[in-house]
C-alpha positions as CSV (number, residue, x, y, z in Angstrom):
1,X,0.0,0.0,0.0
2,X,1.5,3.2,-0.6
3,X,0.8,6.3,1.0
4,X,-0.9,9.9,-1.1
5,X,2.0,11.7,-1.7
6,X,3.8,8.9,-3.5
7,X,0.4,8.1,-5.5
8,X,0.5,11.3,-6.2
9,X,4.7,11.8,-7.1
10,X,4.1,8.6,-9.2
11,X,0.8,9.8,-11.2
12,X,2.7,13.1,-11.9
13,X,5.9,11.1,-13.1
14,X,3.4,9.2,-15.1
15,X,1.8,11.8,-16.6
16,X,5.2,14.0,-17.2
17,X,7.0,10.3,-19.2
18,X,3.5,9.4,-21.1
19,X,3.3,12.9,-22.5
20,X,7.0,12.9,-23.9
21,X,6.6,9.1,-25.1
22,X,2.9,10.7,-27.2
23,X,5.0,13.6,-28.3
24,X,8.4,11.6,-29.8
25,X,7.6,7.7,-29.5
26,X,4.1,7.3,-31.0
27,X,3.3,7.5,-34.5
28,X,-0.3,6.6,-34.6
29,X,-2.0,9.1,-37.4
30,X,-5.2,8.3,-34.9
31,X,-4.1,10.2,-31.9
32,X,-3.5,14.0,-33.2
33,X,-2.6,16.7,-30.9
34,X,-4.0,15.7,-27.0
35,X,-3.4,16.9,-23.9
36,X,-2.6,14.6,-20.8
37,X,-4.7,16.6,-18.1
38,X,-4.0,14.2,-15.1
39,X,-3.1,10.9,-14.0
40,X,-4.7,8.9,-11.0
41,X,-2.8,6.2,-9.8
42,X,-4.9,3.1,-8.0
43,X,-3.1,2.7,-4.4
44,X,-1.7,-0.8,-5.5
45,X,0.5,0.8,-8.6
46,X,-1.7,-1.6,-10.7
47,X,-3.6,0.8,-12.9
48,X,-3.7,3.8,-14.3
49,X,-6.4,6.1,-15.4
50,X,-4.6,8.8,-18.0
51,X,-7.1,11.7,-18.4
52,X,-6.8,13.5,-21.7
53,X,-8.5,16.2,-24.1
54,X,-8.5,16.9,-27.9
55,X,-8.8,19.6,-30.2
56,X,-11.4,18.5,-33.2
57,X,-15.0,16.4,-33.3
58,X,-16.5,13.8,-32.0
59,X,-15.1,11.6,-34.9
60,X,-11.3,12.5,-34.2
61,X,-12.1,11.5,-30.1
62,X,-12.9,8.8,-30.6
63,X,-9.8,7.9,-32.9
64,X,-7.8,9.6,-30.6
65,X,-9.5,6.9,-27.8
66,X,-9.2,3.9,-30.0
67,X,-5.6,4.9,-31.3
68,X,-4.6,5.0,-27.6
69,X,-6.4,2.1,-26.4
70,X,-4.4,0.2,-29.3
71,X,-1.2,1.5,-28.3
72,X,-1.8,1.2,-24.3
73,X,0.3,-2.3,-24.4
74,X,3.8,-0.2,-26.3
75,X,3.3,3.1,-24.0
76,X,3.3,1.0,-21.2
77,X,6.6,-1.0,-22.3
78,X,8.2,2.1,-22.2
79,X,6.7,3.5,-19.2
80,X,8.4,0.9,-17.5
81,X,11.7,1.4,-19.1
82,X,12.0,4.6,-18.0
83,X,10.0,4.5,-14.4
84,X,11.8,2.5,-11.4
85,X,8.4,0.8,-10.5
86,X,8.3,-2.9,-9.6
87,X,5.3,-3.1,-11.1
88,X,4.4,-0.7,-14.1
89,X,0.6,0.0,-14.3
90,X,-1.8,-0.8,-16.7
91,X,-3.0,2.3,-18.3
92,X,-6.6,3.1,-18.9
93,X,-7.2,6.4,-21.3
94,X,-10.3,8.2,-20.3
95,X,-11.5,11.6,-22.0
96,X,-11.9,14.4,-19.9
97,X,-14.8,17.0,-20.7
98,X,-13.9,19.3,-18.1
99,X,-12.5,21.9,-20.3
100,X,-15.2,22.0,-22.9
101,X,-17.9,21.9,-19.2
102,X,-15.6,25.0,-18.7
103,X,-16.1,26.7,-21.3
104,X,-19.9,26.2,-22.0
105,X,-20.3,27.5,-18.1
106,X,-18.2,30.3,-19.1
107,X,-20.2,31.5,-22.2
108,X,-23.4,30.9,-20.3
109,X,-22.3,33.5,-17.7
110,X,-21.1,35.9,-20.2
111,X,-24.8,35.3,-21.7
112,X,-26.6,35.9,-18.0
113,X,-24.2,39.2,-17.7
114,X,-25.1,41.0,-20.7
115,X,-28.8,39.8,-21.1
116,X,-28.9,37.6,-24.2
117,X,-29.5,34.2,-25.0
118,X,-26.6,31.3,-25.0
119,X,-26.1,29.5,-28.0
């Protein structure tokens, strides 16, 4: 069992190695341009969930989403080359809609301020 801050110093290291393996390692046409937004870490080092976002339609998520999922097994190879885990985790991509929930909160309170209707 480990305790919060290493969860939390191991999802960061996670996060910081996954992004630079996306950006030089993977050449998928399927994953474009994301954003790894956060990592959480289960307390046995087991599993993964990677949290990400994406520029584009519904059509190039879920490319993105199936281009990751297909290339989970590889990223995690090399995860564990480069952490010093016992155990490397399994990783589990989930899309994270917290930036676009953002935004649409945003534009509706810009539309309460000045009186007019969102769109």
């Amino acid at each position: 069992m480990a305790n919060q801050q290493r969860l939390r110093r191991v999802a960061d290291q996670i996060q910081r190695e996954l992004s630079a393996l996306l950006r030089v390692e993977l050449k998928d046409p399927r994953v474009g341009l994301i954003t790894l937004t956060g990592v959480e870490v289960s307390p046995d080092l087991a599993h993964a969930k990677v949290f990400f976002t994406t520029l584009g339609d519904a059509q190039s998520l879920e490319d993105a989403l199936a281009g990751l999922g297909h290339a989970a097994g590889f990223l995690r190879t090399r995860l564990g080359r480069r952490l010093r885990l016992r155990v490397t985790p399994e990783l589990h991509f989930h899309y994270d809609a917290s930036i676009e929930r953002g935004v649409r909160l945003s534009q509706l309170i810009d539309a309460a301020v000045t009186g007019k209707k969102a769109g």
